[in-house]
mmCIF file of the N, C-alpha and C atoms, coordinates in Angstrom:
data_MODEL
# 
_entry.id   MODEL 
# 
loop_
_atom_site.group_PDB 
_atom_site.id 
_atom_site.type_symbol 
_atom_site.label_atom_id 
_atom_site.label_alt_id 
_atom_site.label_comp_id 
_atom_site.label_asym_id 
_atom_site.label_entity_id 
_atom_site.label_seq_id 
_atom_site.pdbx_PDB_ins_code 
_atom_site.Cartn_x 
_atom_site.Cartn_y 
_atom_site.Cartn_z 
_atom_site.occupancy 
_atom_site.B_iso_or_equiv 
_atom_site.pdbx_formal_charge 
_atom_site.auth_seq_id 
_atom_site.auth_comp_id 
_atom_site.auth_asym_id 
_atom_site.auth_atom_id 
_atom_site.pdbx_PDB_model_num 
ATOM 1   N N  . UNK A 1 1  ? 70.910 -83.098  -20.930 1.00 0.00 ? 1  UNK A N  1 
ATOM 2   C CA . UNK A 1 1  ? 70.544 -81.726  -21.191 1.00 0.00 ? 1  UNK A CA 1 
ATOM 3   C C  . UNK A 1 1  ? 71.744 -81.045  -21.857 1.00 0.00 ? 1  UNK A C  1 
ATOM 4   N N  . UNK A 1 2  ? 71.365 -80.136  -22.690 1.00 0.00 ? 2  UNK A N  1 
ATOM 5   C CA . UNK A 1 2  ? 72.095 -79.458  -23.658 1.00 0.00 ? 2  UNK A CA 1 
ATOM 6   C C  . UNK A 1 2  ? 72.794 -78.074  -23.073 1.00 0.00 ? 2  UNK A C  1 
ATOM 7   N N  . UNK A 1 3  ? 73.654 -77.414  -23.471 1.00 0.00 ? 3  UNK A N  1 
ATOM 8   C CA . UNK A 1 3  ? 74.379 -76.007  -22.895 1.00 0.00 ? 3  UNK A CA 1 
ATOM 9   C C  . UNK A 1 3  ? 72.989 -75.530  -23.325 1.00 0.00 ? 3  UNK A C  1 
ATOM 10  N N  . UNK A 1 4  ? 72.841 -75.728  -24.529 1.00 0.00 ? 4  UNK A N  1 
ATOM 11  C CA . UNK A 1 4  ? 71.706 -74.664  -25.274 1.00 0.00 ? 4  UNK A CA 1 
ATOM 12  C C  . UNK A 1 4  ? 70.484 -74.993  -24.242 1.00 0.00 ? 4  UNK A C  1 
ATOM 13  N N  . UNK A 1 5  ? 69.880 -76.327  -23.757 1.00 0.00 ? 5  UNK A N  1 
ATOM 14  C CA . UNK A 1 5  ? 69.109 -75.877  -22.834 1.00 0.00 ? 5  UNK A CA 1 
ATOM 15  C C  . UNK A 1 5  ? 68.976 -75.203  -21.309 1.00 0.00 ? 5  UNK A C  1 
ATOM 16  N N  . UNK A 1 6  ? 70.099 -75.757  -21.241 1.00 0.00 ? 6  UNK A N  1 
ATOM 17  C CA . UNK A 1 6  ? 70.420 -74.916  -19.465 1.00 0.00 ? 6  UNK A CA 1 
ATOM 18  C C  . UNK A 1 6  ? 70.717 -73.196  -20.006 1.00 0.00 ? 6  UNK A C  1 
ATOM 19  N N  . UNK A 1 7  ? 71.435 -73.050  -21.094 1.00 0.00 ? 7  UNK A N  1 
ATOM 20  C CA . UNK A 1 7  ? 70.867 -71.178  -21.145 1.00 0.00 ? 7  UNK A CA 1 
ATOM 21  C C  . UNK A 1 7  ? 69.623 -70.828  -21.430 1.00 0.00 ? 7  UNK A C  1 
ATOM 22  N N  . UNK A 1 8  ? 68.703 -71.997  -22.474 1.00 0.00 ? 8  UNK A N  1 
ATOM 23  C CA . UNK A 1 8  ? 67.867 -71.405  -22.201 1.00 0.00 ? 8  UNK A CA 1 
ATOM 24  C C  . UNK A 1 8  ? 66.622 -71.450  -20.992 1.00 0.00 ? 8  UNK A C  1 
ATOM 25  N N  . UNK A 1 9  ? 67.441 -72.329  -20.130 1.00 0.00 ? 9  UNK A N  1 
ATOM 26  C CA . UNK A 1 9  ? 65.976 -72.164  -18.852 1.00 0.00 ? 9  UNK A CA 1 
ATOM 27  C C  . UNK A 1 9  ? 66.501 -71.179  -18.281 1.00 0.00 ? 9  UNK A C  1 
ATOM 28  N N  . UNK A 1 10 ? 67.724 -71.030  -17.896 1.00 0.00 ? 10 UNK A N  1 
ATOM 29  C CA . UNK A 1 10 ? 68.487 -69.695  -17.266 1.00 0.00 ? 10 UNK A CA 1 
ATOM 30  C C  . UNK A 1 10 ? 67.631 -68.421  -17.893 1.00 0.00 ? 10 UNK A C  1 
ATOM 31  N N  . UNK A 1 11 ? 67.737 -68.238  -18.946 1.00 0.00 ? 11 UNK A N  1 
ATOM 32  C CA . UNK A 1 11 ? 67.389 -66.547  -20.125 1.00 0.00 ? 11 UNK A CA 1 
ATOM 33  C C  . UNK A 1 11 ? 65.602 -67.061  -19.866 1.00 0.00 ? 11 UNK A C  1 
ATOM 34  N N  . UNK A 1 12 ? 65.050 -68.194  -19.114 1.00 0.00 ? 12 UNK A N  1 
ATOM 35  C CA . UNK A 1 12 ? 63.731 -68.073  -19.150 1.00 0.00 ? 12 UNK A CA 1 
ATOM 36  C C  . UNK A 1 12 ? 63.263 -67.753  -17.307 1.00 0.00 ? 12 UNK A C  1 
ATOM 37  N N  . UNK A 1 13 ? 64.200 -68.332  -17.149 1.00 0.00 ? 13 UNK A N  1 
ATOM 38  C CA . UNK A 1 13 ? 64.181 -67.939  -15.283 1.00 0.00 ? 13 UNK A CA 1 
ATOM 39  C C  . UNK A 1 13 ? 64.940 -66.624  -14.921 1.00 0.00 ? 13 UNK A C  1 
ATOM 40  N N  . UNK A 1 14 ? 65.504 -66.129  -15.044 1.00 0.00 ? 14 UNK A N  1 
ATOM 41  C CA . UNK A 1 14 ? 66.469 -65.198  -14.813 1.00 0.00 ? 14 UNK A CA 1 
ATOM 42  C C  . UNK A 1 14 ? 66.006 -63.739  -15.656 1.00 0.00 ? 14 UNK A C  1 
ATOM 43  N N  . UNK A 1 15 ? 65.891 -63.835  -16.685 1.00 0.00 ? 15 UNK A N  1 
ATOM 44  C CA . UNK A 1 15 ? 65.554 -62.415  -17.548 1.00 0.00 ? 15 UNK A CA 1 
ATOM 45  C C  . UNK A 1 15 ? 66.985 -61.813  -18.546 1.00 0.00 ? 15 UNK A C  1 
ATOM 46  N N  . UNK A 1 16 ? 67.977 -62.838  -18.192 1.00 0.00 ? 16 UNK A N  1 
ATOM 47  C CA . UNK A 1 16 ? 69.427 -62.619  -18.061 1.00 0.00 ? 16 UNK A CA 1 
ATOM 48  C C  . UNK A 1 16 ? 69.717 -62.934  -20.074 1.00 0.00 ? 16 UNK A C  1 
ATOM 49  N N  . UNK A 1 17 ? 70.323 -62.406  -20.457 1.00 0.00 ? 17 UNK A N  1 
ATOM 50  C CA . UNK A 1 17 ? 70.744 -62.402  -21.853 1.00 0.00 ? 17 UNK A CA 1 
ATOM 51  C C  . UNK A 1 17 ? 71.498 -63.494  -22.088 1.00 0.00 ? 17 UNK A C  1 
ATOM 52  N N  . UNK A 1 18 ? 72.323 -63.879  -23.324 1.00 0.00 ? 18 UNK A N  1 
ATOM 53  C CA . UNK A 1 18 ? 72.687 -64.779  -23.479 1.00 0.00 ? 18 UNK A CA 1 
ATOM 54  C C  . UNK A 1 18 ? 74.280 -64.953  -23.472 1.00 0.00 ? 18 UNK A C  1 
ATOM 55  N N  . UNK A 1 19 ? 74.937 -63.660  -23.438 1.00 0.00 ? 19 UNK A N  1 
ATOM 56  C CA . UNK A 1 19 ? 75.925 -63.571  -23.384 1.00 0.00 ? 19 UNK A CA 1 
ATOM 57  C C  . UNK A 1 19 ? 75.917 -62.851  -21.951 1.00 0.00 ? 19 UNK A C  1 
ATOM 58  N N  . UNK A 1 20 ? 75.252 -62.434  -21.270 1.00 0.00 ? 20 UNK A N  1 
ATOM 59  C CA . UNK A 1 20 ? 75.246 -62.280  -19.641 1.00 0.00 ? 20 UNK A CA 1 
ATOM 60  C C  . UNK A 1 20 ? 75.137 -63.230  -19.288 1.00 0.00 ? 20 UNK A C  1 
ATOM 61  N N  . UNK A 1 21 ? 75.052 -64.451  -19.524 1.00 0.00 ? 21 UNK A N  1 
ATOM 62  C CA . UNK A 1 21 ? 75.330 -65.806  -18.787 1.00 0.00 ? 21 UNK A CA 1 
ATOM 63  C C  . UNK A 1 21 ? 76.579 -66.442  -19.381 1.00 0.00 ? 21 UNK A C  1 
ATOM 64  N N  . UNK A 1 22 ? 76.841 -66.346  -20.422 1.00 0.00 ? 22 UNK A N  1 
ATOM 65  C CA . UNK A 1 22 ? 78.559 -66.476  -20.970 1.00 0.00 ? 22 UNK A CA 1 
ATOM 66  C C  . UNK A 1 22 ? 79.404 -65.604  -20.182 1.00 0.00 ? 22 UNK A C  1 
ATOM 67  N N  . UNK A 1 23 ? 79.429 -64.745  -19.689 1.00 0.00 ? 23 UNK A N  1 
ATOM 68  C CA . UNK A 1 23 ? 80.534 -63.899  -19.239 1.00 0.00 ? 23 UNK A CA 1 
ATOM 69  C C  . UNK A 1 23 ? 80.542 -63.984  -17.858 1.00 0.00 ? 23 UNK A C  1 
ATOM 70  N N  . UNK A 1 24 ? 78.922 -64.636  -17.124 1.00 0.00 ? 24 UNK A N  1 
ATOM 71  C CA . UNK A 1 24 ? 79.255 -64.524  -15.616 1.00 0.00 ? 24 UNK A CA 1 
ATOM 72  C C  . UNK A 1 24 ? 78.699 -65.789  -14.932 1.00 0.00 ? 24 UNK A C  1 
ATOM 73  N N  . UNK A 1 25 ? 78.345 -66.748  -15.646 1.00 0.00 ? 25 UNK A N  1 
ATOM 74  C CA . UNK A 1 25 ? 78.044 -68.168  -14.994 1.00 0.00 ? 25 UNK A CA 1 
ATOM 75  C C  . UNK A 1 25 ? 78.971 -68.783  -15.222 1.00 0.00 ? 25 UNK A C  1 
ATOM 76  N N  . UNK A 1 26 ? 79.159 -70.102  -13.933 1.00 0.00 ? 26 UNK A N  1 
ATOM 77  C CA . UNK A 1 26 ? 80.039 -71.108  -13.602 1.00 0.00 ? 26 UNK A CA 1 
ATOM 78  C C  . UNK A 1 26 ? 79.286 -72.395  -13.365 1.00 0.00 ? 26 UNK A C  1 
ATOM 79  N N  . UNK A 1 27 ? 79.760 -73.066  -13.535 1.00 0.00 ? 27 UNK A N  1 
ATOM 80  C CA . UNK A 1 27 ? 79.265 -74.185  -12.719 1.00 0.00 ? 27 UNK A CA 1 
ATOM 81  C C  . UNK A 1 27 ? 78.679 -74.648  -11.340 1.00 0.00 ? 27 UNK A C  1 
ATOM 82  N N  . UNK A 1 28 ? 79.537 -73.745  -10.345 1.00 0.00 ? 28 UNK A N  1 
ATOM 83  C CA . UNK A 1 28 ? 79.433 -74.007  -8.866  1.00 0.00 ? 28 UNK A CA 1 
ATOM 84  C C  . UNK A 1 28 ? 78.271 -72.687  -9.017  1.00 0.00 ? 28 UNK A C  1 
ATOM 85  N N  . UNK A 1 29 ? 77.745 -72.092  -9.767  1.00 0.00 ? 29 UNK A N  1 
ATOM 86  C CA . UNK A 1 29 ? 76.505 -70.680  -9.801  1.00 0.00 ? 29 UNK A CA 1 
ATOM 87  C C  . UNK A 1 29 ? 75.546 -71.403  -10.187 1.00 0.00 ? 29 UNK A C  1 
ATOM 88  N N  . UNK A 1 30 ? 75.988 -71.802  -11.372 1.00 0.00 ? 30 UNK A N  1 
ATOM 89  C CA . UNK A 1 30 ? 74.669 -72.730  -11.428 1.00 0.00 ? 30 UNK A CA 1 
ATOM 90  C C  . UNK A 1 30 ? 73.626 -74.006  -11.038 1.00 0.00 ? 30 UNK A C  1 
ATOM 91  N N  . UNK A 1 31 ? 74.792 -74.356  -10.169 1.00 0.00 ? 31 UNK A N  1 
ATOM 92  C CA . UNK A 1 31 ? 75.042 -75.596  -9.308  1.00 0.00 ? 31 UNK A CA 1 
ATOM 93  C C  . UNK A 1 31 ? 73.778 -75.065  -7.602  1.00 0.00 ? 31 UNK A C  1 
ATOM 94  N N  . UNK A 1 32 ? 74.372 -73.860  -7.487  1.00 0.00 ? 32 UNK A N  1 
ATOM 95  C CA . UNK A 1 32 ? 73.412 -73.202  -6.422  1.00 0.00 ? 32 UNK A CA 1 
ATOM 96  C C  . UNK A 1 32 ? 72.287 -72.845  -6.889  1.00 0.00 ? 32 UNK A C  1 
ATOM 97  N N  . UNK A 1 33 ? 72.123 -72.566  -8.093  1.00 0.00 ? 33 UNK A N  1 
ATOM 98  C CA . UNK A 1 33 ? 70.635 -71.754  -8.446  1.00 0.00 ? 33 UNK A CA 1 
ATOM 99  C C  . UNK A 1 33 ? 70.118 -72.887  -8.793  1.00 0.00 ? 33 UNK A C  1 
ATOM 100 N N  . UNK A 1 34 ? 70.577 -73.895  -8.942  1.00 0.00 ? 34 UNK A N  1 
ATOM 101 C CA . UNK A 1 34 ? 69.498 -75.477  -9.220  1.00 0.00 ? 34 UNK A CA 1 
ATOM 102 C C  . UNK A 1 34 ? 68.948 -75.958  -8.288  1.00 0.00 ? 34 UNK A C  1 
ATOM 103 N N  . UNK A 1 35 ? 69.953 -75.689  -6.975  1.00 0.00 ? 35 UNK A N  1 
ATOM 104 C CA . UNK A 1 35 ? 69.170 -76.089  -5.319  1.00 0.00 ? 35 UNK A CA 1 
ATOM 105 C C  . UNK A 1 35 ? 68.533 -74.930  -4.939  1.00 0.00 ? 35 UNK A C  1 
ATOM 106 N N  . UNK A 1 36 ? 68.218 -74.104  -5.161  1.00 0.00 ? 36 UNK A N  1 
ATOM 107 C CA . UNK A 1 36 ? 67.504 -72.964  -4.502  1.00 0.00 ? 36 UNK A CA 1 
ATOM 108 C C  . UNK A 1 36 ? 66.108 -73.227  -5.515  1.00 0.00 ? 36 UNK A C  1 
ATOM 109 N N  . UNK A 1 37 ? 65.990 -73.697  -6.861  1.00 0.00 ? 37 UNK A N  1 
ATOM 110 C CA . UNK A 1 37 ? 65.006 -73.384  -7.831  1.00 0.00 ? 37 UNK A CA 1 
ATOM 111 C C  . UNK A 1 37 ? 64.491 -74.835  -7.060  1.00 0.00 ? 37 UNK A C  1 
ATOM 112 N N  . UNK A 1 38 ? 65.338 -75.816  -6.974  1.00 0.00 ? 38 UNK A N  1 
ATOM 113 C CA . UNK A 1 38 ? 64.218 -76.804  -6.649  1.00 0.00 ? 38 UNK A CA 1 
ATOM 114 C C  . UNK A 1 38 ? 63.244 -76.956  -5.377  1.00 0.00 ? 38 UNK A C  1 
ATOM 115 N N  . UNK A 1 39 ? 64.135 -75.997  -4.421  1.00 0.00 ? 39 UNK A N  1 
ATOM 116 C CA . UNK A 1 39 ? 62.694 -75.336  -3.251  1.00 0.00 ? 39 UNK A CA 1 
ATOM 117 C C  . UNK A 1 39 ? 61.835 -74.262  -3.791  1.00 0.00 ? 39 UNK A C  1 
ATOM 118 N N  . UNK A 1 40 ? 62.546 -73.632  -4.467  1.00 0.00 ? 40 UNK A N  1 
ATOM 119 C CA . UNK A 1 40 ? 61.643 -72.370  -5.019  1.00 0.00 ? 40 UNK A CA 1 
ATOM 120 C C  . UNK A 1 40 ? 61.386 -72.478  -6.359  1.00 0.00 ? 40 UNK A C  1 
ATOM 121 N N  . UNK A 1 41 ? 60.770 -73.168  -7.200  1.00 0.00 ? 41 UNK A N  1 
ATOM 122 C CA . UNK A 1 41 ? 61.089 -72.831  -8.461  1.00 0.00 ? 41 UNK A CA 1 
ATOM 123 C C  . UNK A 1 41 ? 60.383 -71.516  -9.607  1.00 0.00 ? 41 UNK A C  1 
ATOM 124 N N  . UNK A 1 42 ? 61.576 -71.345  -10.604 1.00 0.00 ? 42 UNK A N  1 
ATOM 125 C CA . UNK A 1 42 ? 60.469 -70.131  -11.187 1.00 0.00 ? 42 UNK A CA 1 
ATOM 126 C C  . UNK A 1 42 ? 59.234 -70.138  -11.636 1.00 0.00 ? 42 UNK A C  1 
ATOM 127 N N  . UNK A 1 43 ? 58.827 -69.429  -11.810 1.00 0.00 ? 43 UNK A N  1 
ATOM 128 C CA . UNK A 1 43 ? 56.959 -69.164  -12.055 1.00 0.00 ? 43 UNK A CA 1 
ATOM 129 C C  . UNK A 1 43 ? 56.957 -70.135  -12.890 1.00 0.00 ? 43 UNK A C  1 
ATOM 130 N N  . UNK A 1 44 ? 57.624 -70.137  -14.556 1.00 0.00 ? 44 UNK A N  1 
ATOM 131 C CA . UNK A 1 44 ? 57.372 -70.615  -15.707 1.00 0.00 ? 44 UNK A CA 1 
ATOM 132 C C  . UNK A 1 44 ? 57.331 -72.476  -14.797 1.00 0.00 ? 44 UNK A C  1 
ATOM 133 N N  . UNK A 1 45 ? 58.186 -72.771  -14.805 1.00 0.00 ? 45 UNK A N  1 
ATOM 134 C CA . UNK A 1 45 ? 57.983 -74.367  -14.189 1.00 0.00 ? 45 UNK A CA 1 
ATOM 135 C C  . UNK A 1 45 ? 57.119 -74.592  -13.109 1.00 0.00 ? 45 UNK A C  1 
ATOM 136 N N  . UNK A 1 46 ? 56.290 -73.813  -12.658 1.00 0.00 ? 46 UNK A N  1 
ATOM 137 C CA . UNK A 1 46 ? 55.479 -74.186  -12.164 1.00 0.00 ? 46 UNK A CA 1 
ATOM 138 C C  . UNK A 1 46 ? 54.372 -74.004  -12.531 1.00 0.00 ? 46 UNK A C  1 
ATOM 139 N N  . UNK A 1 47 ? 54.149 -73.059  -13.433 1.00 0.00 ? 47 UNK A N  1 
ATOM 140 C CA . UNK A 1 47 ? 52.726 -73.434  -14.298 1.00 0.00 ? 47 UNK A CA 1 
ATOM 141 C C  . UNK A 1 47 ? 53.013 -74.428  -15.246 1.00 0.00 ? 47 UNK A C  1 
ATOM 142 N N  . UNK A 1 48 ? 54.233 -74.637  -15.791 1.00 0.00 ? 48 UNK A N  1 
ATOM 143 C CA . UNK A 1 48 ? 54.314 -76.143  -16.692 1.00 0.00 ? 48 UNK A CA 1 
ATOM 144 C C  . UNK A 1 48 ? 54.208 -77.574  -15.683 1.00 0.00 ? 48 UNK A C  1 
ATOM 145 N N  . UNK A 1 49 ? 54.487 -77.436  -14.333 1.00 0.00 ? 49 UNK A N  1 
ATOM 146 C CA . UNK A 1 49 ? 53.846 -78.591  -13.160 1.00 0.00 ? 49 UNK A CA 1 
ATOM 147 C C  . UNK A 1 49 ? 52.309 -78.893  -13.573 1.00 0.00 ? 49 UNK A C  1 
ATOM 148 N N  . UNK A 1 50 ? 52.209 -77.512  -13.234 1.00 0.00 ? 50 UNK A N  1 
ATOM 149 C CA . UNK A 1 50 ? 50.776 -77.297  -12.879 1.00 0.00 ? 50 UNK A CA 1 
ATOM 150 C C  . UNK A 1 50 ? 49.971 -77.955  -14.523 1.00 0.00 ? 50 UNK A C  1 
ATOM 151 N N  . UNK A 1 51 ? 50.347 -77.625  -15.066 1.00 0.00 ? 51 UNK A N  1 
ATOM 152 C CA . UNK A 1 51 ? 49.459 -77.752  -16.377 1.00 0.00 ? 51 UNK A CA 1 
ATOM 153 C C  . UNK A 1 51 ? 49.821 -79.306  -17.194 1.00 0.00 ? 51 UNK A C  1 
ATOM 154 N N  . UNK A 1 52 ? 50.362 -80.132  -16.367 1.00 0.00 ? 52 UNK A N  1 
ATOM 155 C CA . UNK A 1 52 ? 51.238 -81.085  -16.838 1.00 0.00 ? 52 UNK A CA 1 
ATOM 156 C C  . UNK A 1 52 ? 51.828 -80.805  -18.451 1.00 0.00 ? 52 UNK A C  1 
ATOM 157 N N  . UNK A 1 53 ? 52.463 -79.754  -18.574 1.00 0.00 ? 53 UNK A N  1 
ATOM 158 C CA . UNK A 1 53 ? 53.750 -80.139  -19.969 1.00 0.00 ? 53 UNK A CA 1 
ATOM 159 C C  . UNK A 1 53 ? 54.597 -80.343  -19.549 1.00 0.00 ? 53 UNK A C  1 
ATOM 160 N N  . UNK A 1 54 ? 54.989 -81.044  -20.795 1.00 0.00 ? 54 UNK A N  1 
ATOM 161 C CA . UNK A 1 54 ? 56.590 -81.685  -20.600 1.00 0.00 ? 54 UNK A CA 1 
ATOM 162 C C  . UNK A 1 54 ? 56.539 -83.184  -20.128 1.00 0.00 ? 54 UNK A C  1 
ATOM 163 N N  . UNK A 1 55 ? 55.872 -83.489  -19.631 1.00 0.00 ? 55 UNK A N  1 
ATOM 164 C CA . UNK A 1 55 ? 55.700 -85.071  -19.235 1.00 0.00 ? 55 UNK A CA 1 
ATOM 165 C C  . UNK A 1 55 ? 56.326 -85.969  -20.580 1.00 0.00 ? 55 UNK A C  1 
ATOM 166 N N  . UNK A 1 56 ? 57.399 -86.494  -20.253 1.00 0.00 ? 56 UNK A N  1 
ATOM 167 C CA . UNK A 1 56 ? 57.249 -87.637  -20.691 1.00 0.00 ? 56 UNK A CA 1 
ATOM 168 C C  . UNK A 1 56 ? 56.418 -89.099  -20.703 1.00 0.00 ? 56 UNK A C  1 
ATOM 169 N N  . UNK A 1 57 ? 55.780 -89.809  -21.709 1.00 0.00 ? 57 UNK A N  1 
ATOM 170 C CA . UNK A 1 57 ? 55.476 -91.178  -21.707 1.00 0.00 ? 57 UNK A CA 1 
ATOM 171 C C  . UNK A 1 57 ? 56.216 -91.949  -21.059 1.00 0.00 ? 57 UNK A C  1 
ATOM 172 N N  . UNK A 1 58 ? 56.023 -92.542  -19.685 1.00 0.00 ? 58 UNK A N  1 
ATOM 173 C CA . UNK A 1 58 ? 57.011 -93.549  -19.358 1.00 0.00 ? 58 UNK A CA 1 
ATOM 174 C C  . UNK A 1 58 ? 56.352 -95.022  -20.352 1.00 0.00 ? 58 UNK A C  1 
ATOM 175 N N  . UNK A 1 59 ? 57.651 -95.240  -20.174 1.00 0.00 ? 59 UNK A N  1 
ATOM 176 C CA . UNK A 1 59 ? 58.110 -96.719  -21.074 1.00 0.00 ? 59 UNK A CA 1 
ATOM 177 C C  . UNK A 1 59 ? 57.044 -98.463  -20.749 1.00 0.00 ? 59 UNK A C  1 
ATOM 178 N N  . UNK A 1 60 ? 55.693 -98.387  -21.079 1.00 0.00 ? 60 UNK A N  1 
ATOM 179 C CA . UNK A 1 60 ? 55.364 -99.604  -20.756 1.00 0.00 ? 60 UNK A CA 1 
ATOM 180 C C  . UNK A 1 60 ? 56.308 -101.036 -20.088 1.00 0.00 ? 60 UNK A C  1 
ATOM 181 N N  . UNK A 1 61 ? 55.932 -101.462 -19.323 1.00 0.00 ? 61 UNK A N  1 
ATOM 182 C CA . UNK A 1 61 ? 56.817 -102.286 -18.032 1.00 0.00 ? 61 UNK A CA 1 
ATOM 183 C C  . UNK A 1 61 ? 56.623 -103.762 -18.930 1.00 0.00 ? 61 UNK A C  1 
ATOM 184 N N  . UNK A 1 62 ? 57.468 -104.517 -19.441 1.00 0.00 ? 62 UNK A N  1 
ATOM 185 C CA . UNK A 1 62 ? 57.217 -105.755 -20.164 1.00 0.00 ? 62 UNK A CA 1 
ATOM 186 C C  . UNK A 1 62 ? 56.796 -106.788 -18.968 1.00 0.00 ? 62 UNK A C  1 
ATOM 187 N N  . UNK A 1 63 ? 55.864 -107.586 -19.886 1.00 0.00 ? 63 UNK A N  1 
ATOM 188 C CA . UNK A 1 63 ? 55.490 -108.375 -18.885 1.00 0.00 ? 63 UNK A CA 1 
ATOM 189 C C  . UNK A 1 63 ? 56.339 -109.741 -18.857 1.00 0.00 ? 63 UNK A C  1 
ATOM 190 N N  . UNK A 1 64 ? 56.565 -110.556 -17.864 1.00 0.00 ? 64 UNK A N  1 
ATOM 191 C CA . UNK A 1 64 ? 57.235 -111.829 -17.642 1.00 0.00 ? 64 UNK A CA 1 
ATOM 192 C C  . UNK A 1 64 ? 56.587 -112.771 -18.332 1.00 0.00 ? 64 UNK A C  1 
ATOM 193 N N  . UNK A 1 65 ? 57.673 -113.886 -19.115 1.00 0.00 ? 65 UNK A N  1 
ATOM 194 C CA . UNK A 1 65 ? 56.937 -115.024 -19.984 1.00 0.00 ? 65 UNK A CA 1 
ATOM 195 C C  . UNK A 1 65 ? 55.905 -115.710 -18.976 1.00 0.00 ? 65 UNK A C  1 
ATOM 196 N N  . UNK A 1 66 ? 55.751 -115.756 -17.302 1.00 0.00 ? 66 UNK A N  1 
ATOM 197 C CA . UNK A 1 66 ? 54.193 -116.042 -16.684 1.00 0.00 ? 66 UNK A CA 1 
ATOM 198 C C  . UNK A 1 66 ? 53.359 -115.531 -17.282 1.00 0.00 ? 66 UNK A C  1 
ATOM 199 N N  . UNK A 1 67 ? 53.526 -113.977 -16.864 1.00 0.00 ? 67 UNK A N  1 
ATOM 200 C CA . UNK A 1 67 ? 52.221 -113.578 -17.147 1.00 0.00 ? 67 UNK A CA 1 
ATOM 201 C C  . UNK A 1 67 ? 51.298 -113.153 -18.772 1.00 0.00 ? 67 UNK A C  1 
ATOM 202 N N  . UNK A 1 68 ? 52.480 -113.526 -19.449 1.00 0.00 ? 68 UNK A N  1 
ATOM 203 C CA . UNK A 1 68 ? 51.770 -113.660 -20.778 1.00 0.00 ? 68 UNK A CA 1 
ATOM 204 C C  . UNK A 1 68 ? 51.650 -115.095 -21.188 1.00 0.00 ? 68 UNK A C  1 
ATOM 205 N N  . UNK A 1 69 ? 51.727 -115.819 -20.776 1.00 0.00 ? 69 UNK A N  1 
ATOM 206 C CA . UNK A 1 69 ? 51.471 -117.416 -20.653 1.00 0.00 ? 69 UNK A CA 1 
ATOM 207 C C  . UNK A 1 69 ? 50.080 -117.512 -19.728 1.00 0.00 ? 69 UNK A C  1 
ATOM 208 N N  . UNK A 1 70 ? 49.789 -116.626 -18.835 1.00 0.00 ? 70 UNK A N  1 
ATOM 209 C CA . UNK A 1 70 ? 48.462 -116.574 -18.269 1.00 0.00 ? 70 UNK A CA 1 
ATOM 210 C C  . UNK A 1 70 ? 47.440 -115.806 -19.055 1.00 0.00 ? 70 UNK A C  1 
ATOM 211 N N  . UNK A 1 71 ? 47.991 -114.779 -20.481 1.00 0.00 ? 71 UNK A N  1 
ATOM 212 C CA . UNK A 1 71 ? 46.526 -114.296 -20.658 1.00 0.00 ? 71 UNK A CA 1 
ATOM 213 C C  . UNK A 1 71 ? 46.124 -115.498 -22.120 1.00 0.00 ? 71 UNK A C  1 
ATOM 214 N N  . UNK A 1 72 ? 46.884 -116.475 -22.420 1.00 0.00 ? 72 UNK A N  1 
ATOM 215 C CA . UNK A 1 72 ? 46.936 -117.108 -23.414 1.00 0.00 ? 72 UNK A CA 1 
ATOM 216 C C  . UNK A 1 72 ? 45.488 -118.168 -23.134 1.00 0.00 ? 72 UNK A C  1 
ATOM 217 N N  . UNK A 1 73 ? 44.430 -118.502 -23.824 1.00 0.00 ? 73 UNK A N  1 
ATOM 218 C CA . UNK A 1 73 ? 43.715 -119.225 -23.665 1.00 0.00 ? 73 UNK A CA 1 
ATOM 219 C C  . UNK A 1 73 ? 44.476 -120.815 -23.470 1.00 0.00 ? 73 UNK A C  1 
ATOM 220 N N  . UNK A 1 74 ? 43.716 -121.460 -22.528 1.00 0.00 ? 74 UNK A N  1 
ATOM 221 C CA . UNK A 1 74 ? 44.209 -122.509 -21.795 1.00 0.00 ? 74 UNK A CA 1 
ATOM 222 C C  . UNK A 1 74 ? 43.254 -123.536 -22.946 1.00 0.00 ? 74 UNK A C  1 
ATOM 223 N N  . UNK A 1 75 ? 43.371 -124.323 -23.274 1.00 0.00 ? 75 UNK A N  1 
ATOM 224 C CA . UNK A 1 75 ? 43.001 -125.401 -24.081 1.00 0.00 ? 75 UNK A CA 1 
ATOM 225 C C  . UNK A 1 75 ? 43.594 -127.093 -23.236 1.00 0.00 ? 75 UNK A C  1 
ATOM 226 N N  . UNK A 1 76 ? 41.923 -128.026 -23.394 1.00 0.00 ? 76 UNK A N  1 
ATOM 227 C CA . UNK A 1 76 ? 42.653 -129.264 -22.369 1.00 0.00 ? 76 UNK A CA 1 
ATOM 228 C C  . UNK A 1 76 ? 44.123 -129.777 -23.110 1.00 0.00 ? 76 UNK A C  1 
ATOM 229 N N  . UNK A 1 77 ? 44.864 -130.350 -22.284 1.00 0.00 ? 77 UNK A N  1 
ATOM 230 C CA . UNK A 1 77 ? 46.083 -131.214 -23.065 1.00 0.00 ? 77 UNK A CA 1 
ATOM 231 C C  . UNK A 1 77 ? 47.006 -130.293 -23.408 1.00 0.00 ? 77 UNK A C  1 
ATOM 232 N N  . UNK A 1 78 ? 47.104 -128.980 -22.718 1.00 0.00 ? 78 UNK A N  1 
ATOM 233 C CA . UNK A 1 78 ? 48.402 -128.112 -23.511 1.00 0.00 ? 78 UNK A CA 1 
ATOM 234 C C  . UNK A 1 78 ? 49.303 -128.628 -22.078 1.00 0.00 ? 78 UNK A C  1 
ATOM 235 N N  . UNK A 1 79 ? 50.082 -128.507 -22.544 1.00 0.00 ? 79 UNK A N  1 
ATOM 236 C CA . UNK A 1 79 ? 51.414 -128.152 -20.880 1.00 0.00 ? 79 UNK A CA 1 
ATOM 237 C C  . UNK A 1 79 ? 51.909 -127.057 -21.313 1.00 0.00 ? 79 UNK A C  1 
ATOM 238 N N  . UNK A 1 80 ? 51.728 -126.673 -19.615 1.00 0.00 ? 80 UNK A N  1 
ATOM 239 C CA . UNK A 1 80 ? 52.234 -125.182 -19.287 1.00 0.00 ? 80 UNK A CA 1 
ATOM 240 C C  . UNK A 1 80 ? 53.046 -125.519 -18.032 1.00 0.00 ? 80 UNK A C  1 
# 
């Protein structure tokens, strides 16, 4: 994650400007408002839960040289 995105979920959770988070966030601030959002989180991320955006595609799981050796048609006289 980017500075540019952590201000902007901050300026989307918060209401807070962009240079009101330059002049008064830290690390150990933002560090707390990440554990408090993940029991509570703001409205906006939870209608993006709710509505599934943002999901990433997880990554198809490769299959083992078995089991693509099992969808291969079996013909008499091959060795497998």
């Amino acid at each position: 994650m980017s500075w540019g995105e952590i201000y902007a979920h901050l300026i989307a959770s918060t209401g807070w400007t962009w240079d009101y988070i330059a002049d008064n966030m830290d690390i150990p601030r933002l560090i707390e408002l990440k554990e408090y959002w993940a029991k509570n989180p703001p409205l906006h991320m939870m209608v993006k839960g709710y509505l599934g955006l943002g999901k990433e595609e997880q990554p198809q799981e490769e299959g083992n040289l078995a089991d693509i050796m099992a969808m291969a048609p079996q013909t008499p006289g091959s060795a497998m």
